[in-house]
gemmi code that builds the backbone of each chain (N, CA, C; Angstrom):
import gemmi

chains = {
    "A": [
        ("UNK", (140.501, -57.619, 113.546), (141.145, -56.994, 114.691), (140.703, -55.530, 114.799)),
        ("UNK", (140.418, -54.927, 116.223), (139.962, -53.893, 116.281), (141.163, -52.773, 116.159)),
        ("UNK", (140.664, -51.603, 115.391), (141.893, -51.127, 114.898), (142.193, -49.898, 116.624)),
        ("UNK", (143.617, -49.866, 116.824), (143.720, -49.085, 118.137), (144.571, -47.943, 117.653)),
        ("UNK", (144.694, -46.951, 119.010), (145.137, -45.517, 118.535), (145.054, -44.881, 119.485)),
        ("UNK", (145.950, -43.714, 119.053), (145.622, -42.649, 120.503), (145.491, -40.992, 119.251)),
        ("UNK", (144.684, -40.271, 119.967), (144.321, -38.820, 119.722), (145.696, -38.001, 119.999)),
        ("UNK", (146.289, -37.256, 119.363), (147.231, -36.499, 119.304), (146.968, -35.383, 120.375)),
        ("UNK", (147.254, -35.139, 121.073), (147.053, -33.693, 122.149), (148.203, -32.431, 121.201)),
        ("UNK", (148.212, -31.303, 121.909), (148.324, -30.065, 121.081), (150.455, -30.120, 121.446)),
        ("UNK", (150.476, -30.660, 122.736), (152.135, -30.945, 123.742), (152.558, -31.931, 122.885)),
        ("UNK", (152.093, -32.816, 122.366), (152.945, -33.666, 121.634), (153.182, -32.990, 120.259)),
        ("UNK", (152.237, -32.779, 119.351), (152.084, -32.262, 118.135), (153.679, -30.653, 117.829)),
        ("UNK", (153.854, -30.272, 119.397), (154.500, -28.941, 119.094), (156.220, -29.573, 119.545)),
        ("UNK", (155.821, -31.193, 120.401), (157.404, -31.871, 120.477), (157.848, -32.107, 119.232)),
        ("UNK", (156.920, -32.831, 118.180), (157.078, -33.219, 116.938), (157.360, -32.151, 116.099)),
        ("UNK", (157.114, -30.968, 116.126), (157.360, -29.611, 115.507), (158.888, -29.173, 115.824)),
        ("UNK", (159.049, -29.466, 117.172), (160.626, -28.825, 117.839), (161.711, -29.865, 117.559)),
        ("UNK", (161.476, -31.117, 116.155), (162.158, -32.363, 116.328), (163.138, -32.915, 117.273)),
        ("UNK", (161.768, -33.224, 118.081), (161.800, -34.039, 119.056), (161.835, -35.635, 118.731)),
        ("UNK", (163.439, -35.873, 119.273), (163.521, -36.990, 118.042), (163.245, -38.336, 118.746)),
        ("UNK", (163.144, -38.836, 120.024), (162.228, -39.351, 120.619), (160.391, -39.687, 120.672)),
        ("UNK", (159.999, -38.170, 120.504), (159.129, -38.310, 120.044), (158.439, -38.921, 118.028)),
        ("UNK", (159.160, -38.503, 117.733), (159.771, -38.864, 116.130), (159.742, -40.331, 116.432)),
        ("UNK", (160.507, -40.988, 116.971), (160.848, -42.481, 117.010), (159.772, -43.106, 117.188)),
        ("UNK", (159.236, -42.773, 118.527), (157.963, -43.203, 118.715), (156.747, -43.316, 117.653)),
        ("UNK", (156.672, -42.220, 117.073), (155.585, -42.845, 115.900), (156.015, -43.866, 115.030)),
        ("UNK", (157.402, -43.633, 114.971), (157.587, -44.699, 113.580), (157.334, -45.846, 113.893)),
        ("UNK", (157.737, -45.941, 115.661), (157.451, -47.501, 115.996), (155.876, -47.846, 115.925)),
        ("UNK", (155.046, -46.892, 116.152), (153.659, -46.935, 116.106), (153.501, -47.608, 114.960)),
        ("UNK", (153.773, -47.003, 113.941), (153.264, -47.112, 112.023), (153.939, -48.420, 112.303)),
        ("UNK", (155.031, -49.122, 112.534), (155.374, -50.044, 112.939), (154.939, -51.329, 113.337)),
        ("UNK", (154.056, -50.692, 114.128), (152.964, -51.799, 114.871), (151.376, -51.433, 114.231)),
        ("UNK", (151.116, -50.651, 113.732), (150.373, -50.263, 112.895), (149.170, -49.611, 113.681)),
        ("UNK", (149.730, -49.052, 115.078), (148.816, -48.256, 116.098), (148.666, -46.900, 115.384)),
        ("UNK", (147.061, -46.851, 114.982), (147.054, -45.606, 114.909), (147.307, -44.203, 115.237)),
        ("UNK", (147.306, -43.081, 114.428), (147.192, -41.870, 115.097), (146.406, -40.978, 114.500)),
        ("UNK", (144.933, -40.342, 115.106), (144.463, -39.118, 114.750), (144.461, -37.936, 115.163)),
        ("UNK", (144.839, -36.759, 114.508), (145.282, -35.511, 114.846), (144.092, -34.436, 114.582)),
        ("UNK", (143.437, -34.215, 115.239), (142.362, -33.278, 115.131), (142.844, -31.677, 114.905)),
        ("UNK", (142.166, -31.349, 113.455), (142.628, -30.557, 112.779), (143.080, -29.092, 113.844)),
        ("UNK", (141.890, -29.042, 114.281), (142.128, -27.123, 115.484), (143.489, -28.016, 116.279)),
        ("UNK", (143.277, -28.369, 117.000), (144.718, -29.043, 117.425), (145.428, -28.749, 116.876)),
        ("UNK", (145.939, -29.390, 115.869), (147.228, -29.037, 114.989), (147.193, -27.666, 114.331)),
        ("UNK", (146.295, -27.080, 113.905), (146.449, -25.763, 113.634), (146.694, -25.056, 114.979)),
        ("UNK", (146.350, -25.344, 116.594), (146.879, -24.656, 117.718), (148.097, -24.788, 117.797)),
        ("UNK", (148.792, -25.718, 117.592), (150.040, -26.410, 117.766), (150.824, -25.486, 116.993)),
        ("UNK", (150.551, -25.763, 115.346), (151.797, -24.811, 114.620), (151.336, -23.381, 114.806)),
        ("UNK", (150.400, -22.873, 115.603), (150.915, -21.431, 115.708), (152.117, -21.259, 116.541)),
        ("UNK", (151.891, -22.205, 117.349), (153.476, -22.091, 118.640), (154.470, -22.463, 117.846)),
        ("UNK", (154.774, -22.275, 116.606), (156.002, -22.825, 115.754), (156.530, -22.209, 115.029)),
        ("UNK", (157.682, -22.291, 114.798), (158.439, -21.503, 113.497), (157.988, -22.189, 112.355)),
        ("UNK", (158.147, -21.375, 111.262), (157.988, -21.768, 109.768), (158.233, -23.258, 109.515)),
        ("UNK", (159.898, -22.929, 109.906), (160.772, -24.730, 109.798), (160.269, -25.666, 110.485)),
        ("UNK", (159.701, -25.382, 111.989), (159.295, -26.257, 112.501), (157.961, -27.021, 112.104)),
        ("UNK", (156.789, -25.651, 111.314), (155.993, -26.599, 110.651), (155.546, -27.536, 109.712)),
        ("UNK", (156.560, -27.054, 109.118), (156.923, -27.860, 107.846), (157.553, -28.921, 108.252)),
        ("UNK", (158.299, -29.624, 109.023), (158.765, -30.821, 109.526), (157.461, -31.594, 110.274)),
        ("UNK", (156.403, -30.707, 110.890), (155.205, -31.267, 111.293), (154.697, -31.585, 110.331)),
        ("UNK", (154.597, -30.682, 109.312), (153.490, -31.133, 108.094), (153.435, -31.910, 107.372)),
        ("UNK", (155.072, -32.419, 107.150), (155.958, -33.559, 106.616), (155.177, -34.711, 107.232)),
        ("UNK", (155.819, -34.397, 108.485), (155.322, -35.749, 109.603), (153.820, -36.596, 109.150)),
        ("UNK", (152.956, -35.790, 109.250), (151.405, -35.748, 108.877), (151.277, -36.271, 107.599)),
        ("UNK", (151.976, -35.996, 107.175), (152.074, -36.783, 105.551), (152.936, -38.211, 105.177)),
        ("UNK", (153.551, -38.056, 105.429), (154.980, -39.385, 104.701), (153.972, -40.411, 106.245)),
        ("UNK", (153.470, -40.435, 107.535), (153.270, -41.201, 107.883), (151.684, -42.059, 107.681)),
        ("UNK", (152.663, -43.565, 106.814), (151.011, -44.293, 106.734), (149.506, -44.216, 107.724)),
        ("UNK", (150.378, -43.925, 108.898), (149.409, -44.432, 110.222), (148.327, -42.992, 110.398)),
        ("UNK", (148.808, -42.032, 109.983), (148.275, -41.122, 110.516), (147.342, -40.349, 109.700)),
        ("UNK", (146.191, -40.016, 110.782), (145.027, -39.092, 109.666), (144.711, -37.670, 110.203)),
        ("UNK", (144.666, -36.798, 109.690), (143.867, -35.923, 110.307), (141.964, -35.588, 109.781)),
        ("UNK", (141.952, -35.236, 111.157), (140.416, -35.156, 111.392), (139.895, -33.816, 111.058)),
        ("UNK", (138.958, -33.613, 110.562), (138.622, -31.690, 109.782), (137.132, -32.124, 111.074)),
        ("UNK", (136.653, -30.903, 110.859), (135.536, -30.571, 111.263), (134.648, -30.110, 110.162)),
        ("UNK", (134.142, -30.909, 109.147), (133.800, -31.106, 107.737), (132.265, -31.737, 107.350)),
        ("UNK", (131.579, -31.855, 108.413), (130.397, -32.105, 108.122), (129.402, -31.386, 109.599)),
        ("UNK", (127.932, -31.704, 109.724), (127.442, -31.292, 110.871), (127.694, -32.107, 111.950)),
        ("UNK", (127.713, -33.756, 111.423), (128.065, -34.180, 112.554), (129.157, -33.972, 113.734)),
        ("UNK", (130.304, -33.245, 112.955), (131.457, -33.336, 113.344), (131.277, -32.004, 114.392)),
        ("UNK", (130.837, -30.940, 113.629), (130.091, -29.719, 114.003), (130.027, -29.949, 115.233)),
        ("UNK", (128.590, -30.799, 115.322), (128.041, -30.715, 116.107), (128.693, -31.722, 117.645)),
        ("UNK", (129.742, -32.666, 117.671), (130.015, -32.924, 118.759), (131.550, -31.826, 119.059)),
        ("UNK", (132.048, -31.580, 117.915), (132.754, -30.242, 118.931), (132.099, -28.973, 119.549)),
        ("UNK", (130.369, -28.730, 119.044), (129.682, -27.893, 119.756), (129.657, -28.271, 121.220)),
        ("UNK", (129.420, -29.540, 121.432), (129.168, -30.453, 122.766), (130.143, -29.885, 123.327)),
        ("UNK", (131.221, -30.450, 123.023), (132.164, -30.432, 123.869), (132.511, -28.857, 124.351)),
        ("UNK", (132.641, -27.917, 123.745), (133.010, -27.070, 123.556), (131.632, -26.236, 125.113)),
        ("UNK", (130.626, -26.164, 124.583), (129.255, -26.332, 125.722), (129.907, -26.677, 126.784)),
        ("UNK", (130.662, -27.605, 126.971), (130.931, -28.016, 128.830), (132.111, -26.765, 129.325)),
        ("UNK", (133.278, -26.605, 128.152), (133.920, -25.976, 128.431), (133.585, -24.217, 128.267)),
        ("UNK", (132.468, -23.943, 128.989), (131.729, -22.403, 128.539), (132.708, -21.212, 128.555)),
        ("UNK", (133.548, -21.451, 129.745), (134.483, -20.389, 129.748), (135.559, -20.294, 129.192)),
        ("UNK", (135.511, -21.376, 128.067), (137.151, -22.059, 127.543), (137.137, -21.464, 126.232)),
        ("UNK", (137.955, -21.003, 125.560), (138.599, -21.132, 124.256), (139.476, -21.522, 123.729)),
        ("UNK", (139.755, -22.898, 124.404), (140.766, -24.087, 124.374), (140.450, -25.223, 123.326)),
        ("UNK", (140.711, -24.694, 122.199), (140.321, -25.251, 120.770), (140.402, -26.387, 120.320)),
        ("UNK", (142.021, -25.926, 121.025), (142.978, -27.369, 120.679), (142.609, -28.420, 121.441)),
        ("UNK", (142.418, -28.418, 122.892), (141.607, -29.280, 123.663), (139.913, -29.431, 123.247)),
        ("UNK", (139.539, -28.981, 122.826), (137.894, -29.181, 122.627), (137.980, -29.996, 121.346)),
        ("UNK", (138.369, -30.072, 120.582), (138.922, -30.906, 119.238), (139.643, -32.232, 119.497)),
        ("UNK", (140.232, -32.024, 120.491), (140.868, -33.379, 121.106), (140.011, -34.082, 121.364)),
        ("UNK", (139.063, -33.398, 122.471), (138.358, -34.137, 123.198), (137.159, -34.858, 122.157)),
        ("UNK", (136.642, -33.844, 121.443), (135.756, -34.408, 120.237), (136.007, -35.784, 119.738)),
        ("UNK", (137.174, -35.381, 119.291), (138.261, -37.033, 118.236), (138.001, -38.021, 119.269)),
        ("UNK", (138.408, -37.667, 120.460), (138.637, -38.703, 120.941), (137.158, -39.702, 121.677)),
        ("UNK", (136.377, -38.787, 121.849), (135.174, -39.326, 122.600), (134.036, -40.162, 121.498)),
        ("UNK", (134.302, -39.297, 120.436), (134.010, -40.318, 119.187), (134.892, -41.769, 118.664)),
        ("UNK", (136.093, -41.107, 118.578), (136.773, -42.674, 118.346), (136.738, -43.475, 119.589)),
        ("UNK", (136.491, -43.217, 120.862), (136.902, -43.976, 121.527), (137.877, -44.328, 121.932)),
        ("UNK", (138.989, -43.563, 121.602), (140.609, -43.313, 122.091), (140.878, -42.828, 122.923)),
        ("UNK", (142.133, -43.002, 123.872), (142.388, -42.401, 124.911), (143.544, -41.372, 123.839)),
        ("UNK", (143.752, -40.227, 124.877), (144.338, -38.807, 124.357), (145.802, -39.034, 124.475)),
        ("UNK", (146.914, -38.910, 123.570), (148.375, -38.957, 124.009), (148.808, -37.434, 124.389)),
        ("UNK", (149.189, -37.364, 125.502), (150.120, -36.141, 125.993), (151.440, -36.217, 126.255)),
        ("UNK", (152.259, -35.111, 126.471), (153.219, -35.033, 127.044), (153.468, -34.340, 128.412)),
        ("UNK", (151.735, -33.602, 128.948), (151.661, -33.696, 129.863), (150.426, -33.601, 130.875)),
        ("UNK", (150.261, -33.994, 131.458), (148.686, -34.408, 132.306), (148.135, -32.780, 132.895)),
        ("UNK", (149.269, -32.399, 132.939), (148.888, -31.116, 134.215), (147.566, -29.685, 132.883)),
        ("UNK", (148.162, -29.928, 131.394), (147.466, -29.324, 130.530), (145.879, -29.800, 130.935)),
        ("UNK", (145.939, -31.051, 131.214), (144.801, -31.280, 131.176), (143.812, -30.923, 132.390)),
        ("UNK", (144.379, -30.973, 133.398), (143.252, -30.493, 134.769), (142.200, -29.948, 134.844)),
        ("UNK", (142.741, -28.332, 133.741), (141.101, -27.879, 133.882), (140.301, -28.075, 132.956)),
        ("UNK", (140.848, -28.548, 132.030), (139.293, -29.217, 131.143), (139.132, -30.266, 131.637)),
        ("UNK", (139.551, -31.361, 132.217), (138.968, -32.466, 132.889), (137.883, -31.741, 133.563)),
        ("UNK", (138.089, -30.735, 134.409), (137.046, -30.280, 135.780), (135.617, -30.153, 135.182)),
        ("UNK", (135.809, -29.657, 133.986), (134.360, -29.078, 133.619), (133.543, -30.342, 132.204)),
        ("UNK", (134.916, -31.188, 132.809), (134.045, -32.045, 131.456), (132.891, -33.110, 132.719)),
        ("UNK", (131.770, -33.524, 132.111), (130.486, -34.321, 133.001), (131.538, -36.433, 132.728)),
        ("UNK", (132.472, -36.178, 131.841), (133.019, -37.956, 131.717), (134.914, -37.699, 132.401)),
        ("UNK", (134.657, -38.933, 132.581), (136.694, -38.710, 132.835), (137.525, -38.666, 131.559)),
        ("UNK", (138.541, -38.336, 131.000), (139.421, -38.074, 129.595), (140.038, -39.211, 130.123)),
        ("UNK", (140.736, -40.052, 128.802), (141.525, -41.062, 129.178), (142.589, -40.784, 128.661)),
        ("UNK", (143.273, -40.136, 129.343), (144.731, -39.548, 129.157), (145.856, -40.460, 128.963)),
        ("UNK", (146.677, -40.359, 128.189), (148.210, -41.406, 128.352), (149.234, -40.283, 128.198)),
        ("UNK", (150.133, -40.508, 129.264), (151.072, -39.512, 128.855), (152.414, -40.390, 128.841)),
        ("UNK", (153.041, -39.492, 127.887), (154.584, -39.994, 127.293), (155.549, -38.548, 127.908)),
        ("UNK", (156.698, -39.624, 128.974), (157.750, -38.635, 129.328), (158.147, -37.957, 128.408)),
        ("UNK", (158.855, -37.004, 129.108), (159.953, -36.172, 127.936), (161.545, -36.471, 128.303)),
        ("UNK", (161.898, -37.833, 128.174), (163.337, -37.939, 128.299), (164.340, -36.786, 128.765)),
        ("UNK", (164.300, -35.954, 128.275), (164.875, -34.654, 128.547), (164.512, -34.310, 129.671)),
    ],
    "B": [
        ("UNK", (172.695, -10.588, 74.770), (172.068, -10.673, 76.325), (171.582, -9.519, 77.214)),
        ("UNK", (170.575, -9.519, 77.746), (169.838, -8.223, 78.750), (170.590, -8.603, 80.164)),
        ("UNK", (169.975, -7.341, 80.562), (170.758, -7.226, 81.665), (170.494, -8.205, 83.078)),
        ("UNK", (169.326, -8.315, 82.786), (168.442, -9.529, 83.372), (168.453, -10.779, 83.883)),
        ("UNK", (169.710, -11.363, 82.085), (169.788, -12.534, 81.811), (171.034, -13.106, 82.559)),
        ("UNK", (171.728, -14.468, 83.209), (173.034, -14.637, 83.600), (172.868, -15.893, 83.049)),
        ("UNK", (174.212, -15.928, 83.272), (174.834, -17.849, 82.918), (175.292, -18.701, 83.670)),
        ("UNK", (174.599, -19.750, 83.418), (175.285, -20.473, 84.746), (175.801, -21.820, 84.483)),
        ("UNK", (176.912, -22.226, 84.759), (177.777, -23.557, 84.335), (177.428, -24.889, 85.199)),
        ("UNK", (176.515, -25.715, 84.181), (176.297, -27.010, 84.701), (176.818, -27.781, 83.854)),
        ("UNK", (177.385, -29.349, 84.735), (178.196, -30.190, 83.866), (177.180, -30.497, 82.545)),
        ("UNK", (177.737, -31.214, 81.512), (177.075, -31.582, 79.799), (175.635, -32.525, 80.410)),
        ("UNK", (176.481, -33.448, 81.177), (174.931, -34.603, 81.871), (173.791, -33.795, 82.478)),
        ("UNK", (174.058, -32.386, 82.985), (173.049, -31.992, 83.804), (172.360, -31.121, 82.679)),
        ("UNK", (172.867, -30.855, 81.534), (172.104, -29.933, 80.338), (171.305, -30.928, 79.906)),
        ("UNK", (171.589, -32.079, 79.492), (171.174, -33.089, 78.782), (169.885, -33.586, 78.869)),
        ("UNK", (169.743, -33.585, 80.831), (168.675, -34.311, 81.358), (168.075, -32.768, 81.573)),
        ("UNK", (168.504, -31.869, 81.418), (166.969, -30.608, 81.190), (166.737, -30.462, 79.876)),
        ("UNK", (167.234, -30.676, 78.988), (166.518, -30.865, 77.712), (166.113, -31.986, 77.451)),
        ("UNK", (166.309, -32.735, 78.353), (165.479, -34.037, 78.088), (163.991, -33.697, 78.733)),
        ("UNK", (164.126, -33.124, 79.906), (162.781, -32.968, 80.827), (161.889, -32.028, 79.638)),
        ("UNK", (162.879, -30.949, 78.938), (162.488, -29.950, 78.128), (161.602, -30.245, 76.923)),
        ("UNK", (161.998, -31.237, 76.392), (161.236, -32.060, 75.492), (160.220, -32.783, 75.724)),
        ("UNK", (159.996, -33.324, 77.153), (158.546, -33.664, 77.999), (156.967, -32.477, 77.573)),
        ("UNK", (157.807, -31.638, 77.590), (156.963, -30.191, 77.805), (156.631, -29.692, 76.859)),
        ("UNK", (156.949, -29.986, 75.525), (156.207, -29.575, 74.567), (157.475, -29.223, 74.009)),
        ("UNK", (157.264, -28.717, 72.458), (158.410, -28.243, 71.508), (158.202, -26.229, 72.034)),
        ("UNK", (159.508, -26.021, 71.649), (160.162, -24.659, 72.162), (159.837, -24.462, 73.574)),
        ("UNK", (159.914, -25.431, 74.491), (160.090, -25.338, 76.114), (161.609, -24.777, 75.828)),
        ("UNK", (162.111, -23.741, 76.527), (162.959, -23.584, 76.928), (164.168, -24.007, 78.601)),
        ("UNK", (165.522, -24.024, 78.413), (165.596, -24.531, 79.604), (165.291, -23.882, 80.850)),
        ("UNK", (165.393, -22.298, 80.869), (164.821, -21.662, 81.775), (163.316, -21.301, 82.307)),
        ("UNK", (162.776, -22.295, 80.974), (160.932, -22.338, 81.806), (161.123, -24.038, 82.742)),
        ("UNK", (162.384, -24.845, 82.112), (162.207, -26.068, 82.591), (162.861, -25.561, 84.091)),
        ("UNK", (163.547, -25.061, 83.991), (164.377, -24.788, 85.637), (163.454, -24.022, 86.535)),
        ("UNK", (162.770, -23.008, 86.223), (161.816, -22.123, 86.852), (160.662, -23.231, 87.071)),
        ("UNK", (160.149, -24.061, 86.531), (159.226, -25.180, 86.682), (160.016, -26.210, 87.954)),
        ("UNK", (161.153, -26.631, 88.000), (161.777, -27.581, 88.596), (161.815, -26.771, 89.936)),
        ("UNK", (162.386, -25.657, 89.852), (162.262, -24.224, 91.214), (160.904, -24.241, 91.703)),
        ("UNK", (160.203, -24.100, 91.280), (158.597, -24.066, 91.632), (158.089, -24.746, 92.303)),
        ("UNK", (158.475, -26.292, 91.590), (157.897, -27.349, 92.429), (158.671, -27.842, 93.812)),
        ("UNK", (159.987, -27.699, 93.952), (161.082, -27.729, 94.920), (160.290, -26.947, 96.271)),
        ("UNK", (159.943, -25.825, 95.658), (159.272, -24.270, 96.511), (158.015, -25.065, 97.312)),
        ("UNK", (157.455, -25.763, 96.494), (155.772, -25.791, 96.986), (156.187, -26.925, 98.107)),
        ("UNK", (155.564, -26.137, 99.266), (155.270, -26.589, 100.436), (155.443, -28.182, 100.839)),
        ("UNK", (154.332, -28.811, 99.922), (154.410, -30.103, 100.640), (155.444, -31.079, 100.190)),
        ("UNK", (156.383, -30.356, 98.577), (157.418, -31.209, 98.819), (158.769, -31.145, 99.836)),
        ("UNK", (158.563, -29.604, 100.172), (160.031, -29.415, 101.586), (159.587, -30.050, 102.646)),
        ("UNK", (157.672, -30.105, 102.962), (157.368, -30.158, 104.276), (157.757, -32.185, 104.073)),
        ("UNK", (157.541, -32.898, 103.160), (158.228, -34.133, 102.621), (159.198, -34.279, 103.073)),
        ("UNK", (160.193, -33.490, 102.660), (161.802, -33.377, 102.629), (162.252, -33.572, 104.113)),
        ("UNK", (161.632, -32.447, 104.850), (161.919, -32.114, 105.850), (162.107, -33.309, 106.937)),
        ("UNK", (161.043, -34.143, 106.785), (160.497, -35.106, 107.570), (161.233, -36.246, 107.276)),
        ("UNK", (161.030, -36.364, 105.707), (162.017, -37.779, 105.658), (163.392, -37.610, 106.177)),
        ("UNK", (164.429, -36.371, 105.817), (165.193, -36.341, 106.083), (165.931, -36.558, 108.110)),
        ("UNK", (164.760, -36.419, 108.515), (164.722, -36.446, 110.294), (164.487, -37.903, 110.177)),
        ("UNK", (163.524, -37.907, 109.594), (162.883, -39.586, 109.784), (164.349, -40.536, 109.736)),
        ("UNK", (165.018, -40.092, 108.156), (166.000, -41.095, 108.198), (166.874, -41.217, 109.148)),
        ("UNK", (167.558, -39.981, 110.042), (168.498, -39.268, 110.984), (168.205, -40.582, 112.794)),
        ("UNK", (166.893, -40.450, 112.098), (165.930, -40.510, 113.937), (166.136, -42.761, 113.320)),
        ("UNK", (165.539, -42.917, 112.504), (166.034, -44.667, 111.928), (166.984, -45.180, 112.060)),
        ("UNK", (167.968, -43.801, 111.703), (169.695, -44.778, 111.603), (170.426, -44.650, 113.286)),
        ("UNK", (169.688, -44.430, 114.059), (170.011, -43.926, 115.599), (169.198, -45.977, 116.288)),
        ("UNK", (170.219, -46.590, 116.284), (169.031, -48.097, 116.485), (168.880, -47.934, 117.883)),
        ("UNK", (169.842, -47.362, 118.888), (169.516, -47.264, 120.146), (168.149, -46.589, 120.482)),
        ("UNK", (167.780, -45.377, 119.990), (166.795, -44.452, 119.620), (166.110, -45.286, 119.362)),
        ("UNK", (165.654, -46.287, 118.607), (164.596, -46.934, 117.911), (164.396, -47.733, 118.584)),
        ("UNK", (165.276, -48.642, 119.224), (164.961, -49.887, 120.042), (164.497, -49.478, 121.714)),
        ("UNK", (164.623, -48.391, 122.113), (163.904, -47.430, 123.049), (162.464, -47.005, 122.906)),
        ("UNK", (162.250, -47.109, 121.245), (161.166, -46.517, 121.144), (160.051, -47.108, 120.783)),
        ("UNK", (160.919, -48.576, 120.276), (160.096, -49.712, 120.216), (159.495, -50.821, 121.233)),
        ("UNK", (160.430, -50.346, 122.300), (159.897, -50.988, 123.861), (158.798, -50.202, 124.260)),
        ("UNK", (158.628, -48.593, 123.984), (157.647, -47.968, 124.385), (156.601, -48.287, 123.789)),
        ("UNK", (156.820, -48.235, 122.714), (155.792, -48.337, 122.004), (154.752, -50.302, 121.973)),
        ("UNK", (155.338, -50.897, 122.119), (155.161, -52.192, 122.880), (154.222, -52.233, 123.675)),
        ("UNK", (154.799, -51.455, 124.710), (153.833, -51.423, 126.237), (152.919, -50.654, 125.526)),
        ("UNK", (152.984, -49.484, 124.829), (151.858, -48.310, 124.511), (150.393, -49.758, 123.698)),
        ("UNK", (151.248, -50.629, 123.012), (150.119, -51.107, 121.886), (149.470, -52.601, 123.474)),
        ("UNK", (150.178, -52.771, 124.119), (149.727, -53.331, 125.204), (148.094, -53.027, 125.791)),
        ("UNK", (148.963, -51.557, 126.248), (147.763, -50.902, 126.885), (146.882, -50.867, 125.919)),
        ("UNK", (146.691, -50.543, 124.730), (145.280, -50.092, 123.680), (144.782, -51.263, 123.605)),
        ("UNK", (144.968, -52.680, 123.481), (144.885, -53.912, 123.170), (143.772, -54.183, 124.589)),
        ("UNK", (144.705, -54.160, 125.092), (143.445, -54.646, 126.171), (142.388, -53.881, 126.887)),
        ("UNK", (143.071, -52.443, 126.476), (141.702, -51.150, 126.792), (140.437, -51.626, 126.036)),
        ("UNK", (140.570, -52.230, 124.192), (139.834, -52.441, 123.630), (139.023, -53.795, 123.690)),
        ("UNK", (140.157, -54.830, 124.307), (139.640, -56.155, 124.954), (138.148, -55.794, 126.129)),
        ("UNK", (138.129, -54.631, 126.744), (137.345, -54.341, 127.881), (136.353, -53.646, 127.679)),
        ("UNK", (135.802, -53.351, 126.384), (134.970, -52.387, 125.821), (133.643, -52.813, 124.910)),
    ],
}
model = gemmi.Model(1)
for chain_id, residues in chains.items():
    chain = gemmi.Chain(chain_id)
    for i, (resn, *xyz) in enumerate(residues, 1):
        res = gemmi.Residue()
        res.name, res.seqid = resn, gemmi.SeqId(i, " ")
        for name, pos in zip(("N", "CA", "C"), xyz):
            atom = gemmi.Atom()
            atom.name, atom.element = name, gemmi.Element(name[0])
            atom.pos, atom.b_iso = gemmi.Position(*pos), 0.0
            res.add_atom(atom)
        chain.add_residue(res)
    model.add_chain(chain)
structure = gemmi.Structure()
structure.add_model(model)
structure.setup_entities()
């Protein structure tokens, strides 16, 4: 069976930081069903800067105690080299956390989980492929 | 005693099992290198950032309405990947 998943975006990663307990639920049901999740490292390091201490440490928790989930480093050239790519389309961007997303995801072949589409607009504009976005309400 | 030093009253069972840990550690471990060791590791990061999580985790589990909400989502979510990957 082909293994499935979605790419962590930087809006979900900082719900999971603010225990967001909806969002919380949702993974467990993931690990559950045994749908992956990869969290691309600049991502999550964008994410817990928007965070308190406490809050990252409940992220960091998260990232850990869950079977399903991996994070992705930028740890060899290959890796290097397609966040160079990506990063290239976005010339005027220093949108890290999105250029790392987009990396993870265009390599795995995953569509991106958000919490919200509108983050995404302007890096869609300047990317040459469409992002395959999924977004998850915010109950609230 | 220095001025340094204080005392602190734990029941007989809770001395017992630090000189038990104390004796893990080699002969003349004392109990205040075993407690400063037990403090230490409590301190380091990835066992609070642990703590932290399980303790939500369990909070966010024992909520079944919460879960059975999140397991319908998540349903449709493994839906959609299933057949995204069926098409590829």
């Amino acid at each position: 069976m082909t293994a499935v998943g979605f790419v962590l975006d930087d809006t979900v990663l900082i719900e999971l930081g603010r225990l967001d307990r909806e969002m919380h639920a949702l993974l467990l049901a993931y690990e559950e069903r045994h749908i992956r999740i990869t969290v691309p490292a600049l991502t999550l390091a964008a994410a817990e800067a928007d965070l308190a201490p406490g809050q990252r440490l409940v992220l960091a928790g998260t990232m850990k105690i869950l079977s399903n989930v991996r994070i992705s480093f930028v740890s060899d050239e290959e890796e290097h080299r397609r966040l160079a790519d990506v990063l290239s389309c976005l010339y005027d961007s220093t949108d890290m956390a999105a250029a790392h997303a987009v990396a993870v995801a265009q390599h795995l072949d995953w569509p991106i989980l958000t919490m919200n589409l509108k983050r995404w607009g302007p890096i869609q504009e300047h990317l040459p492929y469409r992002l395959d976005l999924y977004e998850v309400k915010d109950p609230d | 005693m220095t001025a340094d030093v204080t005392t602190i009253k734990v029941h007989r069972s809770t001395r017992d099992r630090l000189s038990a840990i104390a004796d893990t550690f080699g002969r003349g471990t004392t109990l205040d290198q075993v407690l400063n060791d037990l403090v230490k590791r409590y301190e380091t990061d990835e066992v609070r950032a642990r703590q932290a999580a399980e303790q939500l985790h369990a909070e966010v589990r024992a909520d079944s309405a919460l879960m059975n909400r999140a397991g319908a989502h998540a349903d449709a979510h493994l839906a959609y990947l299933t057949e995204r990957a069926a098409h590829q």
